[in-house]
N, C-alpha and C positions, 0 to 999 in steps of 0.2 A: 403368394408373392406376386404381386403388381409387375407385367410384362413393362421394361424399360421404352418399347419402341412402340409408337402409334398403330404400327400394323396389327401386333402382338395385341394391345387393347382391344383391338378392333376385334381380333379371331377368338381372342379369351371371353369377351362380350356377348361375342354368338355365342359360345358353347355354353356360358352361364345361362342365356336366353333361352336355348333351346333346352335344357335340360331342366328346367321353369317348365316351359311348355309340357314336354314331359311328364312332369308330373302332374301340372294341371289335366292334363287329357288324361292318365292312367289314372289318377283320382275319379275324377268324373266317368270313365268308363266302368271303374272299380265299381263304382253304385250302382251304375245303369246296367253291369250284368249282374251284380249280386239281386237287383230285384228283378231282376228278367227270371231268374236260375231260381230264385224263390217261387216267380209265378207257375211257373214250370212244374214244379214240384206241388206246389198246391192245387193245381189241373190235373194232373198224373191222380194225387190224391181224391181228387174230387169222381174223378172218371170211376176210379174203386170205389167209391163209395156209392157211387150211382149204380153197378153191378152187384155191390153184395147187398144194400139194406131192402132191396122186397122177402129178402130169406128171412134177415134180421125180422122185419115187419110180419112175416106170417108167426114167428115164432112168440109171438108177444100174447096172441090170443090164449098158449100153450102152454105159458110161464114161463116158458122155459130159453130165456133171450140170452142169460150166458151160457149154457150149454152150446146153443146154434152158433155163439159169438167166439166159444171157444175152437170147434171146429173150424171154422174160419181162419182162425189164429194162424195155426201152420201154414194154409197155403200161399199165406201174404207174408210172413216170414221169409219165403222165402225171395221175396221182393223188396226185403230190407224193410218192410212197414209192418207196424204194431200197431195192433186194433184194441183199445183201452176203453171203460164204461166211464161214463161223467152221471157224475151223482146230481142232486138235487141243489148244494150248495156248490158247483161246479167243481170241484173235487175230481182230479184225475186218479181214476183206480185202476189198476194192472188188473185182469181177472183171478189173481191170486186173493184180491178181497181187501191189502195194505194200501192207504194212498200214497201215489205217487209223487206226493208233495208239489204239484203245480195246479192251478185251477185255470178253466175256461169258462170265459165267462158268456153265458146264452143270452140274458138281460130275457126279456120276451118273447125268444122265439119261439113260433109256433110249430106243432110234431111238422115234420117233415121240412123245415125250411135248416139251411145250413149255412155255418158262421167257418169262420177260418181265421187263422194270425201265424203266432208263434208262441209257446208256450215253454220254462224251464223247469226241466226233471232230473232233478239233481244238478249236474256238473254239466248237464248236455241240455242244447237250446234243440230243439224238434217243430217244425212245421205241420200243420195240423189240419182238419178238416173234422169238423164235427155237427152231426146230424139229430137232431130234438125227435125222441122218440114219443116223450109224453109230455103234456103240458107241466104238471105239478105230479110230484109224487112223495112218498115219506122213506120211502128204504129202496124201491127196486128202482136201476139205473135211468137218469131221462135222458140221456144221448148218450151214444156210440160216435167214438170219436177213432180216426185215422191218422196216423202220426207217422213221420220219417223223418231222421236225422239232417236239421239245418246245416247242409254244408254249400250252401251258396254261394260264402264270400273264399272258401278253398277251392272251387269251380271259377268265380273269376278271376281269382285269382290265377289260378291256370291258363285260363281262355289270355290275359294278359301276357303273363309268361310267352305267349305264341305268339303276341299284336307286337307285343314295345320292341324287341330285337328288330322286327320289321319294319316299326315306324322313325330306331335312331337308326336305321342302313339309310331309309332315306333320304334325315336328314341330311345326314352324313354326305351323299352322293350331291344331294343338290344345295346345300347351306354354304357347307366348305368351299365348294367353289365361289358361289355367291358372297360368300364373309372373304374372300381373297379379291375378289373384283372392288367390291367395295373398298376393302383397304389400300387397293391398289390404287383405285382412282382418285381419292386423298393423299397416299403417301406418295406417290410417284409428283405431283405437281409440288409440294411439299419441299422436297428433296432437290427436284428442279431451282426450287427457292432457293433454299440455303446455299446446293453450288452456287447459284447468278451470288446472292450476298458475299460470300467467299469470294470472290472474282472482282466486287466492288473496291476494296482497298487499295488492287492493282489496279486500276484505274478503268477495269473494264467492263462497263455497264451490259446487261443486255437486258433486252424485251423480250420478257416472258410471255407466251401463247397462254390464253384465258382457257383455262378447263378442271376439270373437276367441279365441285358440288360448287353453289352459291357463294360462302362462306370461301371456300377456296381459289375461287374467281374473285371475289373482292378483294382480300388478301393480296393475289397478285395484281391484281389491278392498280391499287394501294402502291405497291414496291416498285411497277412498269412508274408513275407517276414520280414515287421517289428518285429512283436510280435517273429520271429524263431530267428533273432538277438536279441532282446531285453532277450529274455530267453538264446543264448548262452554268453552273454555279462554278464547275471546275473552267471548264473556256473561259467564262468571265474572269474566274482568277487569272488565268493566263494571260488573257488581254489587259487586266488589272498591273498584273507587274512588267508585262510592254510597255505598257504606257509610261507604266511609273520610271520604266530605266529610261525610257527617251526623254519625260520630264524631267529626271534627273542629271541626263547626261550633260543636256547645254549648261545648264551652271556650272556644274562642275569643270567642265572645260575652260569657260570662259575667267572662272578662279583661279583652276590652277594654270592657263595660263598668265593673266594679269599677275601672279604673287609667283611665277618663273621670271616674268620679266621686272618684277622687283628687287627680286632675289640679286638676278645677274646683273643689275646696274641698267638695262637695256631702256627701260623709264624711266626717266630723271624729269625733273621740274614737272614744266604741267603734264606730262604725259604721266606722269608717277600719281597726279593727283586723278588724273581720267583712269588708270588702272584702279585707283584705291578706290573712288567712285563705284566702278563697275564691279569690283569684288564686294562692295556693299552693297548695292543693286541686286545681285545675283542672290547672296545670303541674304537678304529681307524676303527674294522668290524664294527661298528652298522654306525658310522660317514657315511663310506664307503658307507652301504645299504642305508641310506636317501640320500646322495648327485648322487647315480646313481638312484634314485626312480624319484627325482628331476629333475633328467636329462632327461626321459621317459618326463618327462609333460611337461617341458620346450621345449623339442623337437616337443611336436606332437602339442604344441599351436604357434610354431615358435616365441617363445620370445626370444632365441639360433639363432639368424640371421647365414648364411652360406654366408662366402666370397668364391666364388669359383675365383681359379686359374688353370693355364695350371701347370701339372703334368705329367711328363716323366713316364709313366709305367714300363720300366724298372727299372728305378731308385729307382721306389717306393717299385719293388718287392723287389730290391738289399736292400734298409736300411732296411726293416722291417726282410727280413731274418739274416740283419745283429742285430737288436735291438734284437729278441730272440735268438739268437745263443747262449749265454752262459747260458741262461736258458734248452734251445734245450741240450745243452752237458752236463749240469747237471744231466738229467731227462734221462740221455740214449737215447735222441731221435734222429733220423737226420733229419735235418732242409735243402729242397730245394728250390732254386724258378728256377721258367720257363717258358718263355714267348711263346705264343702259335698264329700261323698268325702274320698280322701288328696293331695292339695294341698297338701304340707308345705312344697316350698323349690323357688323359682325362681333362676337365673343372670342376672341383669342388673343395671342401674348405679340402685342406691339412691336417688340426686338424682332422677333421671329418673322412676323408678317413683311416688317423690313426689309428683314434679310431675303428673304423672296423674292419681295420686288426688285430688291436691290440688283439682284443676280440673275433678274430673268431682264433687266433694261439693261446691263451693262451687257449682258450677251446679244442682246439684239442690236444696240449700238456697235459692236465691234465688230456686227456682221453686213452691216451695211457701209455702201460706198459714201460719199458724199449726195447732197441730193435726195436720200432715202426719208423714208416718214415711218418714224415708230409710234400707237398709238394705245394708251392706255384703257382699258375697258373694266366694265363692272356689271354685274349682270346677276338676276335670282333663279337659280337652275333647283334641282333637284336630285337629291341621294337617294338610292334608294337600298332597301332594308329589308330585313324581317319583317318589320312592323310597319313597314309602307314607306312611301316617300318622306325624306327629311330635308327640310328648307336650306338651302346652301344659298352660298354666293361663287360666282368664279369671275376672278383675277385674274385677267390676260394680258397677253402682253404681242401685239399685233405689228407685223413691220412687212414692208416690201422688199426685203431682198431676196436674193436668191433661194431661199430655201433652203430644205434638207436632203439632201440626197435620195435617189429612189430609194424605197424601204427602210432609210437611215431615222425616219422617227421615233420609232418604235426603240429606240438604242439611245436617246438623247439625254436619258436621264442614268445611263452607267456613268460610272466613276472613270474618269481617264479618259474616257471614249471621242475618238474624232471623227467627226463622218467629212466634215471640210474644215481645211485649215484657215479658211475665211473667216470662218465663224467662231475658231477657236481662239485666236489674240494672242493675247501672253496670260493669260488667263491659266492655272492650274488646271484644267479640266472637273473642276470638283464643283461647280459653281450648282451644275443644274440635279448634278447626284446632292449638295444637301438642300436643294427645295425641295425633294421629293421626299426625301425623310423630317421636312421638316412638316408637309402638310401631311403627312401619313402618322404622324404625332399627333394631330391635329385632327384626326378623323377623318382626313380628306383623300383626296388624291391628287395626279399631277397629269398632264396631258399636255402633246406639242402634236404638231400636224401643219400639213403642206396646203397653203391656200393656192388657187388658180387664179391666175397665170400664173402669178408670182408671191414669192414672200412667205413668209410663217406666221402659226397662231401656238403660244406657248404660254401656258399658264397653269395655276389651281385650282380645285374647287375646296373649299371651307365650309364645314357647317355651319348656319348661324347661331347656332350655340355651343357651349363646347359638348 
């Protein structure tokens, strides 16, 4: 059964691991002492048989080579080794005369040169050594062979029996802690995670310290990144619905008082008509602030499809300078445009681009006094990519007044947000939050900033394709 907890996989991991190991090494040792234990045996053997065959060899002249061979017999008997003749078709014979049903095989050896292996007699496997007495013969034995029972692989096995308890203590001593550090330094940063996660819903973000493995570090690195947005997205909500109760508030007061003093009779004639007036003024702003509220989420879920077309940039500077021009000369202001390099035609949806401009000249006009100069620009910048730079246009919108507040540009484009009430108007504050979702539709982005001495540069940049 599969341990539930990462640690638990972790330690169950080792153990399968090392008892792998285990076996790999007890295997591999199994061999390398079974044929160690074989050589052994076949040296031992060999050492005997370099002791007894000069007796064996004198007796040959005698005839008499099992006679000598059986003398022999006993005293290595009692050495656990059996002294057997090899016939002429290698034929293992016991000196009782029956073969012993296994053969060795000499191939060419010449008298006195000696062959070795393993041979089966009967039911039992026997290690061997066997010495070429004669070259060719018809009946009397041509080697005397040296035989002891193969038990090599129950000797290493033994000698294992002694190594492997020693070599899982070790593991054991030095894994187990080793497999608990490891687990530790995965599960504990882990665990750290999930409480901060836990802690997020109450609203209490925290920065988690980078540690553990790679994989565990980017993870949290990952979550430090989320929970820093997810806590500035909450402020921003909060300032979000500030704003929105102060924009909401003056209408509504200004309603319910004008339709208090309808109520009570306190308006009559024209004053009743300037009451009804201003409760219709007021409810065209509130209208006003949901349907560009509306237009922010419509925008950023793309339910608001964008047809783009080819756009003459000069052209577009010339009408929008010409659409606020009589507001421009109203407000004391002057109104330019000026096209800057070859900026000739942009690919995007006309309504849109409008609205853009629309909203970034009416905020610059309502920011300036009388006297002020707002100046329309056009310009061929670059985006840049994965795949390198991408040909844009940006659409500015340049004016001398006052400015934006220290650090206040970087905040120019939230929803609701007022860095100066100068610059705000009667204006919903939504104006410059949907340029930003409109060029951000649009592949683009949006940018405002503080020129010297004085005045702001507020504008887009647009692909020039879509």
């Amino acid at each position: 059964m599969t341990p539930r907890s990462l640690g638990g996989r972790l330690v169950a991991s080792f153990i399968l691991l090392a008892l792998a190991v285990l076996l790999a090494v007890g295997g591999t040792l199994f061999l390398v002492l079974r044929a160690l234990h074989a050589d052994a045996t076949t040296a031992s053997l060999g050492d005997v048989a370099g002791s007894v065959l000069p007796q064996v060899r004198q007796s040959i002249g005698g005839g008499n080579v099992r006679g000598t061979i059986e003398e022999i017999r006993d005293s290595l008997a009692e050495r656990g080794i059996e002294i057997m003749v090899v016939g002429a078709d290698g034929g293992v014979q016991p000196l009782g005369g029956a073969a012993a049903g296994g053969t060795i095989p000499l191939g060419s050896a010449a008298p006195g040169e000696s062959v070795h292996g393993t041979v089966k007699l009967g039911d039992q496997s026997w290690l061997y050594v066997a010495t070429v007495l004669r070259r060719t013969v018809a009946v009397a034995p041509r080697a005397v062979a040296f035989l002891a029972p193969d038990r090599s692989a129950a000797l290493a096995l033994a000698d294992l029996g002694r190594a492997i308890p020693a070599v899982a203590l070790i593991l054991l001593i030095v894994g187990v802690p080793l497999a608990w550090l490891v687990a530790r330094s995965v599960t504990r940063p882990l665990r750290r995670l999930a409480d901060a996660a836990g802690e997020i819903p109450a609203g209490r973000a925290t920065v988690l310290p980078l540690e553990g493995p790679e994989e565990v570090r980017e993870l949290t690195e990952t979550f430090n990144g989320m929970a820093g947005e997810l806590a500035t997205t909450r402020r921003r909500e909060s300032d979000l619905f500030a704003n929105l109760r102060h924009d909401l508030r003056t209408p509504l007061t200004v309603i319910s008082g004008f339709a208090t003093a309808l109520r009570d009779g306190t308006a009559e004639g024209h004053a009743a008509i300037a009451a009804a007036r201003a409760i219709e003024e007021e409810a065209a702003r509130l209208e006003r602030l949901v349907e560009e509220l509306g237009s922010v989420e419509r925008i950023r879920s793309g339910e608001d499809g964008l047809r783009p077309e080819s756009i003459e940039v000069p052209e577009l500077l010339a009408a929008t300078a010409s659409r606020f021009g009589a507001q421009a000369i109203a407000a004391g202001v002057t109104l330019t445009a000026q096209m800057d390099g070859d900026a000739r035609s942009i690919v995007a949806d006309p309504l849109a681009v409008d609205r853009m401009l629309g909203n970034l000249v009416s905020n610059a006009l309502a920011a300036l006094p009388a006297g002020g100069h707002v100046r329309l620009e056009a310009a061929t910048v670059s985006i840049l990519s994965r795949s390198g730079g991408i040909p844009a246009v940006a659409l500015t919108v340049i004016d001398d007044g006052p400015g934006f507040p220290d650090g206040a540009a970087s905040r120019a484009f939230d929803r609701f947000w007022r860095g100066d009430p100068a610059r705000a108007g009667g204006g919903s504050g939504l104006g410059l939050a949907i340029v930003r979702e409109l060029a951000v539709a649009h592949g683009g982005t949006a940018f405002a900033e503080n020129l010297q001495p004085r005045g702001a540069r507020v504008g887009v940049i647009l692909p020039a394709l879509p």
